[in-house]
C-alpha positions in Angstrom: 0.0 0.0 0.0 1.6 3.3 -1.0 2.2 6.1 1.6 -0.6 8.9 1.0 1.1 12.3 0.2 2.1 14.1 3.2 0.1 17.7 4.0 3.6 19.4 3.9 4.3 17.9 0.4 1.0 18.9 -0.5 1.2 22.6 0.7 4.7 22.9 -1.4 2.9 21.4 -4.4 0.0 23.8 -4.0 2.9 26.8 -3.6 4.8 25.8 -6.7 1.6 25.6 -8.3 0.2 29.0 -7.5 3.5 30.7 -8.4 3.6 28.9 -11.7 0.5 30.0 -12.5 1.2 34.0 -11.2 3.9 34.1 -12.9 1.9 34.4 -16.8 3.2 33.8 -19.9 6.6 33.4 -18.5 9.4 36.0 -17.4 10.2 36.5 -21.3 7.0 37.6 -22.4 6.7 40.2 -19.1 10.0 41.5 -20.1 8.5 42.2 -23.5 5.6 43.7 -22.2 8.0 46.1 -20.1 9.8 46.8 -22.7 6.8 48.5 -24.4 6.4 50.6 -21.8 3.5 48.4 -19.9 3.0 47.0 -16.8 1.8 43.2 -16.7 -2.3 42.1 -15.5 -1.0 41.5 -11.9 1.8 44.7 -11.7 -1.5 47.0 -12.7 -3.6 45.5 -9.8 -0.7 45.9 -7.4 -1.0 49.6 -8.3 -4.4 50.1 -8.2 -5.4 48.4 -4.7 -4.7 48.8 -1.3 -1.5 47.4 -0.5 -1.9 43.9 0.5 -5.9 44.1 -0.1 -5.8 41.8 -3.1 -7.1 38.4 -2.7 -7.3 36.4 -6.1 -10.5 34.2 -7.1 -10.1 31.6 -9.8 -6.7 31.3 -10.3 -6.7 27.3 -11.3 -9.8 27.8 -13.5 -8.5 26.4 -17.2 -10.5 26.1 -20.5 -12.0 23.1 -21.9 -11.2 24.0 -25.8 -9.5 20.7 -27.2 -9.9 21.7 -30.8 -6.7 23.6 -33.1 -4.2 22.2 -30.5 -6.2 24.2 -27.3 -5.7 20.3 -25.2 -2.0 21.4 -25.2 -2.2 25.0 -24.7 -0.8 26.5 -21.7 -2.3 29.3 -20.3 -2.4 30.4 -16.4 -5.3 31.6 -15.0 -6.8 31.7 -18.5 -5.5 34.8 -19.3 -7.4 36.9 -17.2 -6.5 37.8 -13.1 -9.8 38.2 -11.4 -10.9 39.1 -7.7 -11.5 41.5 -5.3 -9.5 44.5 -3.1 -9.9 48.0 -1.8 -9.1 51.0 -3.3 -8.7 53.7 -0.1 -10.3 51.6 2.1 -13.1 50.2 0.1 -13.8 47.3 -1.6 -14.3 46.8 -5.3 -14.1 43.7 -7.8 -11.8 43.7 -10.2 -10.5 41.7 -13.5 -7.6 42.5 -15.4 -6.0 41.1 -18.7 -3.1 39.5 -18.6 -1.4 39.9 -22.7 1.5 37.6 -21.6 -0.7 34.7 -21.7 -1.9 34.4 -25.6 -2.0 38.0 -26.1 -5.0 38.4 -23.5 -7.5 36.6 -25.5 -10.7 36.2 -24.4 -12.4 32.7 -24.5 -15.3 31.0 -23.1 -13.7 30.6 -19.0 -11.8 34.3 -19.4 -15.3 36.0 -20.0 -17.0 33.9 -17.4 -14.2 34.6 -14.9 -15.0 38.3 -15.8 -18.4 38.0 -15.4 -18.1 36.1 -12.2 -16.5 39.2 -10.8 -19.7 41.6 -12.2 -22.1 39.6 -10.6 -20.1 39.8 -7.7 -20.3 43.4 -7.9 -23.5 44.1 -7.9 -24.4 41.7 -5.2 -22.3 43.3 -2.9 -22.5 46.4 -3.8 -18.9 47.1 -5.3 -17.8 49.3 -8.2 -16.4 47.1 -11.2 -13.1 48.0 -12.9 -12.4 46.2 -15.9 -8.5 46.7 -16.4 -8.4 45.4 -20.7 -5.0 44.5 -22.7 -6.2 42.2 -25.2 -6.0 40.6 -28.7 -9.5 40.5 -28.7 -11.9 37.3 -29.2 -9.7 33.5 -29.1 -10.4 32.3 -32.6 -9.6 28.5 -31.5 -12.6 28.5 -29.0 -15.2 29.8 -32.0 -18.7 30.4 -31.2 -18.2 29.6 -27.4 -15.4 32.7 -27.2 -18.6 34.8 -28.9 -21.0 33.9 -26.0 -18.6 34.9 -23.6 -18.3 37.8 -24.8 -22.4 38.3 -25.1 -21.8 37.3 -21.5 -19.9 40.4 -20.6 -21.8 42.7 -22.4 -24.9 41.3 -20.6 -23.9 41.7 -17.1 -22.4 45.1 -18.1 -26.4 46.7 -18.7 -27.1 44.7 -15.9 -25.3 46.7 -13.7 -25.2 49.4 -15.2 -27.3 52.8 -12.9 -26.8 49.6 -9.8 -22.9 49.9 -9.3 -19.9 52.6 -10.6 -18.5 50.8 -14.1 -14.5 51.6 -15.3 -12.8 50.4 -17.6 -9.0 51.1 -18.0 -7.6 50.4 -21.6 -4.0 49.6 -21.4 -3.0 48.2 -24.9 -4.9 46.8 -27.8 -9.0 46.7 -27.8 -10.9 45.5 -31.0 -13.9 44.2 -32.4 -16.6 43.1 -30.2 -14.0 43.3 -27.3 -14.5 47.4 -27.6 -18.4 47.1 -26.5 -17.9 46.5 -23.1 -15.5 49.4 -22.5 -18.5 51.6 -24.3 -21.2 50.1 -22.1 -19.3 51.1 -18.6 -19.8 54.5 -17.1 -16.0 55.6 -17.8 -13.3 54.4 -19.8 -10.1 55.5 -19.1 -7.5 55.1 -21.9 -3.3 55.4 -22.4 -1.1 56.4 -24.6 0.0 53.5 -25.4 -3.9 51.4 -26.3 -5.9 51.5 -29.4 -9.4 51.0 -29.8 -11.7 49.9 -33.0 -14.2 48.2 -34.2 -12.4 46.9 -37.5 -8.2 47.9 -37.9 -6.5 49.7 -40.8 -6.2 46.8 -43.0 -9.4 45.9 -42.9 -10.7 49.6 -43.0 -8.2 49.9 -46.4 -9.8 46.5 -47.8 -13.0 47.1 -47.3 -13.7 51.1 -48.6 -9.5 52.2 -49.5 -9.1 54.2 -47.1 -5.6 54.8 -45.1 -5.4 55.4 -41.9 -2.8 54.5 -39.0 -4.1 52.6 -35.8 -3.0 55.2 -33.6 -5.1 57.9 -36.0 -8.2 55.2 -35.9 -8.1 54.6 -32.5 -5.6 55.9 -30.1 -6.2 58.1 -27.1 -6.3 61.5 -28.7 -8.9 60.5 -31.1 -11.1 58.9 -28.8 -10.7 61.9 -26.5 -11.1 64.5 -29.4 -12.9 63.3 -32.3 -15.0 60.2 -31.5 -15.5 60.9 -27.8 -15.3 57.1 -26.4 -12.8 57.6 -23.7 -13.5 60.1 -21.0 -10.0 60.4 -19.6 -6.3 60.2 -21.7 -3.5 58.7 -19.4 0.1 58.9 -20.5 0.6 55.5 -19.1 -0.6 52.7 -16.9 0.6 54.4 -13.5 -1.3 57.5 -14.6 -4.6 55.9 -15.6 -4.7 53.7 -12.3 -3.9 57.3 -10.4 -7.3 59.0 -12.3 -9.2 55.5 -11.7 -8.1 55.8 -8.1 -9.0 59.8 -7.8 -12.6 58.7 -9.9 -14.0 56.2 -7.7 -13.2 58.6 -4.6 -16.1 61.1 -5.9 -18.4 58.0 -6.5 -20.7 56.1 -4.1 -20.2 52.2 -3.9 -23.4 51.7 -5.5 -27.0 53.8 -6.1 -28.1 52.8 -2.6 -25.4 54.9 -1.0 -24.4 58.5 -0.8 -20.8 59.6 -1.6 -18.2 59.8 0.7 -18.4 62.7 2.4 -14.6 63.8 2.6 -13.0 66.6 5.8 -11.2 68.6 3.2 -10.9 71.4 5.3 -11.8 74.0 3.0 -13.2 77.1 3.8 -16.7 78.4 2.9 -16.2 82.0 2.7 -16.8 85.2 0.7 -14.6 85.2 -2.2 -14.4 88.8 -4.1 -12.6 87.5 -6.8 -14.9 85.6 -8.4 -16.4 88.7 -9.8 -13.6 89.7 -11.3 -13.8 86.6 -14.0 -16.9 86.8 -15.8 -16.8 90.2 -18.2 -20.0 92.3 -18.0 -19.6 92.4 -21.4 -21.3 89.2 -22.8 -19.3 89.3 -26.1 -15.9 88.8 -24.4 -14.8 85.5 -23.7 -13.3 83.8 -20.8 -12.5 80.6 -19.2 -15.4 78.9 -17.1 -13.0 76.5 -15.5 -11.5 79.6 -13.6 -14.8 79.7 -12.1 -15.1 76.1 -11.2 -11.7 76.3 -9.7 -12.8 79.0 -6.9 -16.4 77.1 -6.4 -15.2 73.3 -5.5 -12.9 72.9 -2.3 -9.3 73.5 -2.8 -9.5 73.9 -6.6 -9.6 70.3 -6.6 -11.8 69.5 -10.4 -11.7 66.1 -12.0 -13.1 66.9 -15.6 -14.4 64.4 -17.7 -14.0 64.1 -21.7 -11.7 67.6 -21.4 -11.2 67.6 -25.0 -14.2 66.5 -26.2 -17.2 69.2 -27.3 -15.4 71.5 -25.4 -18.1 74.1 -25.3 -19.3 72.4 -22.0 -17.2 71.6 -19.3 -18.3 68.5 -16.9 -16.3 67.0 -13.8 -16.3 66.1 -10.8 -15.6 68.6 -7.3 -16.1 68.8 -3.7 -18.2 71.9 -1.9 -17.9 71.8 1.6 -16.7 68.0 1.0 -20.0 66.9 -0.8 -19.2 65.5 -4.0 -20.9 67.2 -7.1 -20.9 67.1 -11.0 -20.6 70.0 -12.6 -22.2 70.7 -16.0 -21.1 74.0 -17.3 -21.5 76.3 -20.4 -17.5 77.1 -21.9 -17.9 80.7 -23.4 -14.3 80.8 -24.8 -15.4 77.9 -27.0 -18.1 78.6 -29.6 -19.0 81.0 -27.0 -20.4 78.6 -25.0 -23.7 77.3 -27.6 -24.9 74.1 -27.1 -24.5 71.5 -30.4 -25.1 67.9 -31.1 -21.7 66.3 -29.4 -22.2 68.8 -26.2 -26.0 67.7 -25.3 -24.6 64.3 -26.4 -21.8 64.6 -23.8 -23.9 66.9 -21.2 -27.2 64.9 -21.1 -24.8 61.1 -20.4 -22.9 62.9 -17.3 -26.1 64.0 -16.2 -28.0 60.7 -16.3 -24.8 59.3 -14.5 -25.0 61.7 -11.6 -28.4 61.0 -11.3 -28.1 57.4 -11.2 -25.5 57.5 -8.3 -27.0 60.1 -6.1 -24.9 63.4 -6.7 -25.9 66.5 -6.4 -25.6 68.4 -9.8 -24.1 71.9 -9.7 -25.0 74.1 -13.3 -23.1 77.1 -14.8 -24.6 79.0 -17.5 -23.7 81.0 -19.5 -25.0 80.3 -23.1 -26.2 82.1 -26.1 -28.4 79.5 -28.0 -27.7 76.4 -29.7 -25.5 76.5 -33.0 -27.4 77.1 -35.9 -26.3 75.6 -39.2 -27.2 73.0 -42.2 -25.0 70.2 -40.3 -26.2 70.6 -36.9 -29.9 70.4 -38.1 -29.6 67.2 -40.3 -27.2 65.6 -38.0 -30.0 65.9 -35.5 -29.5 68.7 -33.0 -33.4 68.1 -32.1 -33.4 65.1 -30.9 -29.7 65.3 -29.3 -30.3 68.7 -28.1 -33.7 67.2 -26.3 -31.3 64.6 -24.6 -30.3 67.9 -22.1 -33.9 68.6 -21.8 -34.5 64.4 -21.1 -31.8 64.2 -18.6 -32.3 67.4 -16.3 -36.0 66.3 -16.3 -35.9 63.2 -15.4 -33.3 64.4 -12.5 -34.4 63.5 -9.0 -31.1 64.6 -7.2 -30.3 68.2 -6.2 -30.4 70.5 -8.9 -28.5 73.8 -8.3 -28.4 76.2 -11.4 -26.3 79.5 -11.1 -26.8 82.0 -13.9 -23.5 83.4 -14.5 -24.3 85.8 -17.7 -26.4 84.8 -20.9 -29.1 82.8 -20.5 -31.2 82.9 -24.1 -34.3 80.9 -25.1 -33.7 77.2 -25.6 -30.6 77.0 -24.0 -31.7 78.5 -20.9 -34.1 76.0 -20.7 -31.9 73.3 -21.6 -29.3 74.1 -18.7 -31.1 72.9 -15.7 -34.2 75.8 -15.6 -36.4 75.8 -12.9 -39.0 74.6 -14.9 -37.2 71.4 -16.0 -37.1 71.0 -12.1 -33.5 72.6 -10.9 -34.0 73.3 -6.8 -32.5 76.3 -6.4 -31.4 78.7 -8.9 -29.4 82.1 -8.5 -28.2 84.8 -10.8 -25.3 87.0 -10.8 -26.3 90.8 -11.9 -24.4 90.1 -15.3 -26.9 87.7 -15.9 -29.1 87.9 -18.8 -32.2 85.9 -18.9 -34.4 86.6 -21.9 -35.8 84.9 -25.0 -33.2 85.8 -27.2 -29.9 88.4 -27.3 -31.5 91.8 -27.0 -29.9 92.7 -30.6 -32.2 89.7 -32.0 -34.6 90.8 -30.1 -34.8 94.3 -30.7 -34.6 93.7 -34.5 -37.8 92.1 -34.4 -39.6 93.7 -31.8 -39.4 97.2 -32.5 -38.6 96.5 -36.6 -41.3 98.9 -37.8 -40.5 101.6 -35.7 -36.7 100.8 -36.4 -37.5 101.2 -40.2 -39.7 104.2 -40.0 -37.0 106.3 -38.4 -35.0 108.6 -40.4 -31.8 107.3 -38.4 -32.0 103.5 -38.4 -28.9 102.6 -37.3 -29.5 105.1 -34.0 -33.0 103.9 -33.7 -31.7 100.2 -33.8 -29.2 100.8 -31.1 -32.0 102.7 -28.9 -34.1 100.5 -29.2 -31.4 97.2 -28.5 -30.8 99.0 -25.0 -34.7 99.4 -24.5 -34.7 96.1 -24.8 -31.8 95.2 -22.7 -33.2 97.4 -20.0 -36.4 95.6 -19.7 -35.1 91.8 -20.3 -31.7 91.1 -20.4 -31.6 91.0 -16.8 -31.9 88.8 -14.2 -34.8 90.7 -12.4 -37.7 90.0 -14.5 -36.6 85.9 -13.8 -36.5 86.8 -10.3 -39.9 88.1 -10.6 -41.4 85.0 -11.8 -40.2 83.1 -9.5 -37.6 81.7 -12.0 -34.8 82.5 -9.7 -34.6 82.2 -6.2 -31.7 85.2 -5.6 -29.9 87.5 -7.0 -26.6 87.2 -5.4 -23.1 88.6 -5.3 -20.8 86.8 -7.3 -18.3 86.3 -4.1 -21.2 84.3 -2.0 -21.7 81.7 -4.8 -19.6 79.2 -3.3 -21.1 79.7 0.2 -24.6 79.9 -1.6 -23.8 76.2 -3.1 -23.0 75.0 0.4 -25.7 76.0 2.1 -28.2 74.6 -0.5 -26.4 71.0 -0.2 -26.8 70.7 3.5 -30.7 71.2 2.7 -31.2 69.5 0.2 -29.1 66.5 1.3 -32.1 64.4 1.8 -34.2 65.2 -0.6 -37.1 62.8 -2.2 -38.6 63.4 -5.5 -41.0 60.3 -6.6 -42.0 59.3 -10.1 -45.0 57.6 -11.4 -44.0 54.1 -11.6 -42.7 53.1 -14.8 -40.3 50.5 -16.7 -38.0 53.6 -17.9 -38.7 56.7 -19.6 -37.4 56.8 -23.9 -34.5 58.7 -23.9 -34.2 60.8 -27.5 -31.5 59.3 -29.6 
């Protein structure tokens, strides 16, 4: 009778094991994937968590492929490092790709490790980061690598509005592989990552057209053009950094509140907030200067900052409470709204919403554009998207009126009509149908044209009209704005409204889900 395997034997079995299987694709291919300037599946984790916080799940789990040579294939932990951590003290689940092990491919077990961790997620009430470095879908596996990816995408609705979604792209993401990123609530992407649907070659094949991958799909043009990623990182230690400084605004799920953070800022007068805004509203300036002095310790997280750049949205802290700010950028376009801004507005919005923070508005905007393009690309139905989203709002609403404030527009940026709390205005604001030169123009046109002078009468009757509307005061009188305030109490104006409206409750008629415009 042979003597049964001793418990220590077993142990250093196990060990040897476990650090086989760690270890990847092997110290040759990590030394490759240094050499491009990454950091390996399990170096990025060791970043992005708590020190020591990690605990792996799934490790030993292996593929059951036998076809095209898959019997013989080696590869640890399927390609994919999965489990759980903390990230400043609390927990979150976590997957990340590991490319050392056949180029990160996903197949049938790698998605349903990944989804493992999602389901995890949202029955415990964790944020899901999704760290991606793959060649996309493992050909060998077929059909069963295509459900796992349905998989993925699945889970990824399913939590999405339930738990905080990010996704960090760290090197190559194409094909169907690219959907999950675009069905998280951020995506955070490096220098050094592409993303696409279909790659140069096949782009060239298929209509002739040349393009480079980094052109197609690399940070800048996701960030710029496209708007896919919200956030550019110069390299892995950078995007882990933003992920980390992210999910410190956010609540764990959309049955908590966010943190509330000590920050130790004060909430006082500041006089020189009035000194950015021009009275003039046809001189420009930069709204994030105004941001800067309203959050606590200048401390602004913006998202998509090169994307439609004539709104600015992020996140800050007043009087440690996070907020999202949604803000009208005058030096760009001079602020209008367009198709890719309500686009990019209205999706921050429904975000902040879902998770429980308080929304803090800026406006200053003249209109929205006007133009062949922006008509039949659809600014209708995208521009209705800001009406949809500020609507359907139940968190605080706080809307300060910085300066213009004309017809649509003013509407569209968190009235109190489409259900904003509390509203104030600075004395440069302008709230009217349209500019008082529009206005006047078609007001007063007969009188304008029967005047010998024209040109005076016009200007007469532009201040007329700017006298009696393009102020703040007739709003006020409506009950459309709640103050009229100094410029220097804003920020202590914000903080007060937060306390009180902390708890609010706003119910809606019961309903599956309202039909966003698309």
């Amino acid at each position: 009778m042979s003597k049964p395997i001793s418990m220590q034997k077993r142990i250093a079995d196990l060990q040897e094991s476990r650090a086989k299987t760690q270890a990847g694709g092997g110290q040759a291919r990590v030394e490759k994937q240094h050499a491009q300037g990454k950091l390996t599946a399990r170096e990025r984790l060791n970043e992005f968590l708590d020190e020591g916080s990690f605990h792996e799940v799934s490790l030993f789990r292996r593929n059951r492929t036998t076809s095209f040579g898959m019997d013989k294939a080696d590869m640890p932990a399927e390609g994919v490092v999965t489990g759980t951590g903390t990230v400043l003290g609390r927990p979150v689940h976590v997957a990340s790709q590991d490319f050392t092990v056949m180029a990160g491919s996903a197949g049938e077990i790698h998605s349903k490790k990944v989804v493992e961790m999602m389901n995890g997620a949202i029955e415990n009430g964790t944020p899901f980061v999704f760290i991606n470095d793959s060649g996309g879908a493992r050909i060998q596996e077929g059909i069963d690598s295509l459900s796992g990816y349905g998989q993925v995408f699945y889970a990824n609705v399913k939590l999405s509005g339930v738990v905080p979604q990010i996704s960090i792209i760290c090197g190559p993401c194409a094909g169907g592989a690219v959907y999950s990123p675009a069905l998280t609530d951020f995506v955070i992407q490096t220098r050094k990552a592409q993303m696409f649907i279909t790659g140069p070659k096949v782009i060239k094949e298929v209509t002739g057209e040349e393009v480079s991958g980094e052109a197609l799909g690399g940070a800048d043009a996701h960030q710029a053009v496209s708007g896919v990623n919200h956030f550019v990182a110069n390299d892995d230690q950078e995007a882990i950094l933003i992920a980390q400084k992210l999910l410190s605004f956010l609540p764990q799920n959309n049955d908590e509140m966010p943190p509330l953070v000590d920050t130790g800022a004060p909430i006082e007068y500041d006089p020189g907030l009035a000194e950015i805004v021009p009275v003039d509203g046809k001189q420009s300036y930069n709204v994030k200067d105004v941001i800067l002095r309203l959050v606590d310790n200048a401390d602004f997280l913006e998202v998509q900052a090169s994307y439609a750049t004539n709104m600015v949205v992020g996140f800050g802290r007043v009087n440690g409470r996070s907020v999202g700010i949604v803000a009208n950028q005058p030096s760009v376009m001079a602020g209008v709204l367009d198709i890719n801004c309500s686009d990019k507005g209205s999706r921050f919005i429904r975000f902040c919403n879902a998770f429980n923070i308080p929304i803090v508005t800026l406006v200053d905007v003249p209109g929205y554009l006007p133009g062949v393009a922006q008509e039949h690309g659809g600014i209708i139905r995208h521009g209705a998207k800001m009406l949809f989203a500020y609507s359907a709002a139940t968190v605080p609403l706080i809307t300060v009126v910085l300066r213009k404030a004309y017809g649509g527009a003013y509407l569209a940026m968190a009235s109190r009509d489409l259900g904003a709390d509390r509203v104030f205005a600075w004395p440069t604001a302008e709230i009217a149908v349209m500019g008082a030169e529009g206005a006047a123009s078609v007001v007063f046109k007969k009188e304008i044209d029967a005047d010998a002078d024209p040109v005076a009468k016009r200007e007469e009757m532009i201040e007329e009209y700017r006298a009696a509307f393009s102020t703040p005061f007739v709003a006020a009188s409506r009950g459309l704005v709640d103050d009229i305030i100094d410029p220097g109490e804003t920020r202590i104006k914000l903080a007060n409204a937060l306390e009180l409206l902390a708890n609010k409750r706003k119910q809606r008629p019961s309903k599956k889900h309202g039909l966003n415009p698309v």
